[in-house]
Structure formats: structure tokens, C-alpha cells
C-alpha positions as CSV (number, residue, x, y, z in Angstrom):
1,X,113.2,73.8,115.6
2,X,113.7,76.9,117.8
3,X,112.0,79.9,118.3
4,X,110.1,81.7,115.7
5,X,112.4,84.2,113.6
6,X,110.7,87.2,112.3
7,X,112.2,89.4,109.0
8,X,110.5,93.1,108.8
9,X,111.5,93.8,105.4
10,X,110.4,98.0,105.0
11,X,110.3,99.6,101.4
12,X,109.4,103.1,102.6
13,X,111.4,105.7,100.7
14,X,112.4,106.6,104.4
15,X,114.7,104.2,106.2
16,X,113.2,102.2,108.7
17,X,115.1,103.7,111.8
18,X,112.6,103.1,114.4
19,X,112.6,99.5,113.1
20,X,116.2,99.1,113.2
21,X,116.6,100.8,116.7
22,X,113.4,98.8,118.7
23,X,114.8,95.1,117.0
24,X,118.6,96.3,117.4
25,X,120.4,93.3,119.2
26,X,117.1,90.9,118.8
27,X,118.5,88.0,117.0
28,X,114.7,86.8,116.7
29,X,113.9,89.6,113.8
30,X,116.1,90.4,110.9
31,X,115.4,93.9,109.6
32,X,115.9,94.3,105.8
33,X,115.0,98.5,104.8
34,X,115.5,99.6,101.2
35,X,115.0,103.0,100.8
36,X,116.2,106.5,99.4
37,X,119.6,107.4,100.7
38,X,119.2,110.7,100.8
39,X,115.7,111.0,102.2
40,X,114.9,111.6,106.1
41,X,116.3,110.7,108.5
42,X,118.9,112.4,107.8
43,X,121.1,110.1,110.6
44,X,120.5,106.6,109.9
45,X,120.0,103.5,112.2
46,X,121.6,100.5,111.2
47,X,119.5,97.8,109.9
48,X,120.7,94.1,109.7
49,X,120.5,94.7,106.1
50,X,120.3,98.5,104.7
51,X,120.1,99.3,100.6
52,X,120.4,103.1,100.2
53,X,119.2,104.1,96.6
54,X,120.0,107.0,94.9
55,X,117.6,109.9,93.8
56,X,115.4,109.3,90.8
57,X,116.1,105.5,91.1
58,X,113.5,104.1,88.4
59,X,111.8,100.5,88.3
60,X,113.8,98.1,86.8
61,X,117.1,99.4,89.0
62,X,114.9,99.2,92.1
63,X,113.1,96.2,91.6
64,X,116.8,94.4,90.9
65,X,118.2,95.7,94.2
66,X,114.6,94.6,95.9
67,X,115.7,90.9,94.8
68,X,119.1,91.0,95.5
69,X,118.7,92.3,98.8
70,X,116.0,89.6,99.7
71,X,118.4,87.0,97.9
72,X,120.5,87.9,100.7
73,X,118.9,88.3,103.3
74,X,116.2,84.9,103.3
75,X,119.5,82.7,104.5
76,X,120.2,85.3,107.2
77,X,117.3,86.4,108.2
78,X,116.0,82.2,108.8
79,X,112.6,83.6,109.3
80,X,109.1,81.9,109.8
81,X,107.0,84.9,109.1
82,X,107.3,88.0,107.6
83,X,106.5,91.7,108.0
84,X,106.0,93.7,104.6
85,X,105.9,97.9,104.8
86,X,105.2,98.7,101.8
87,X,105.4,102.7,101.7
88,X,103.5,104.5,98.5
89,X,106.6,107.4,98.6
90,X,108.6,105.4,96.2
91,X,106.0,106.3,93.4
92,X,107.6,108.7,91.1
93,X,104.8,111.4,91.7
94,X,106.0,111.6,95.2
95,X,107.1,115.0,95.1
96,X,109.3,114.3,98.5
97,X,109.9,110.5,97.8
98,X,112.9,111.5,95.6
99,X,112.2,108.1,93.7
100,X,111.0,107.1,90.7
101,X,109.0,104.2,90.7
102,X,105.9,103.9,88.3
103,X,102.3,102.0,89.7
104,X,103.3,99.2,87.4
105,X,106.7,98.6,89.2
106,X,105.1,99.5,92.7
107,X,102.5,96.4,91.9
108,X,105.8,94.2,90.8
109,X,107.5,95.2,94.2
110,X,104.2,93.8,95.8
């Protein structure tokens, strides 16, 4: 079957840069970061799949752009095992997260 592919899908209101820069060129991991597009860093790294959401973005709008995203990235990504960072920034009392997600949708997105 090949070698095992990885995904590192990273839901840290920051996007994952270091990620996106260590795997860059690495067609064994697919890197998948959802996060606030105006958050640090200020210079993003491209990610084989990047979703920049705006400020105040609340749970139903983030969980729906969580889904699609993974919709589109499982075919890509043809991955055997997964990384998950979750990131606890996204919850709306965050006061630098910049989103707006509530525990209950935080425990949906995991």
C-alpha cells in the first residue's frame, strides 16, 4: 500500500506556521490549520490546506468550516493516522483568541 501518510490537522486560533514550514514539501503529511486570520503570526506559512476565520467567528460558523475543510482534505490528505492540536484560544473568553467559540461547541469540535 505505500508508506504511511500522516494529516496534522491544528485548530489553534494561531495558524500552524511551524507545522506548515517543518512538513513543507513532505508529501508524507498533509497539514490542514483552521484558525483566526487575523491572529499571530502576522506572516503566514502556507499549509496544504489553510481556513482563515474572521474575528468573533461563533460555533455553528466554525464548526461548519471545521467539516468542510476536513471534507476536503481526507481525499487529499490519504492519511493512515492523524495528529489533532486542539488549542483552547478559540473559546470565546479568550481575550486574545479573537474567536468566539462556546465549551459546548469546543466539545463538538472534539
Amino acid at each position: 500500500d505505500g508508506p504511511l501518510r500522516a494529516i496534522v490537522i491544528d485548530c489553534d486560533v494561531h495558524q500552524g506556521n511551524g507545522t506548515a514550514a517543518i512538513f513543507r514539501g513532505d508529501d508524507s503529511v498533509f497539514t490542514l490549520s483552521l484558525h483566526g486570520a487575523k491572529n499571530f503570526p502576522f506572516n503566514k506559512e502556507e499549509s496544504d490546506l489553510d481556513v482563515a476565520l474572521p474575528e468573533g467567528t461563533r460555533d455553528d460558523a466554525y464548526l461548519s468550516a471545521l467539516q468542510e475543510a476536513l471534507e476536503v482534505a481526507r481525499p487529499r490528505a490519504r492519511a493512515g493516522f492523524a495528529v489533532y492540536l486542539s488549542g483552547a484560544d478559540a473559546w470565546e473568553g479568550d481575550r486574545l483568541g479573537k474567536l468566539g467559540l462556546t465549551r459546548a461547541g469546543m466539545a463538538e469540535r472534539d
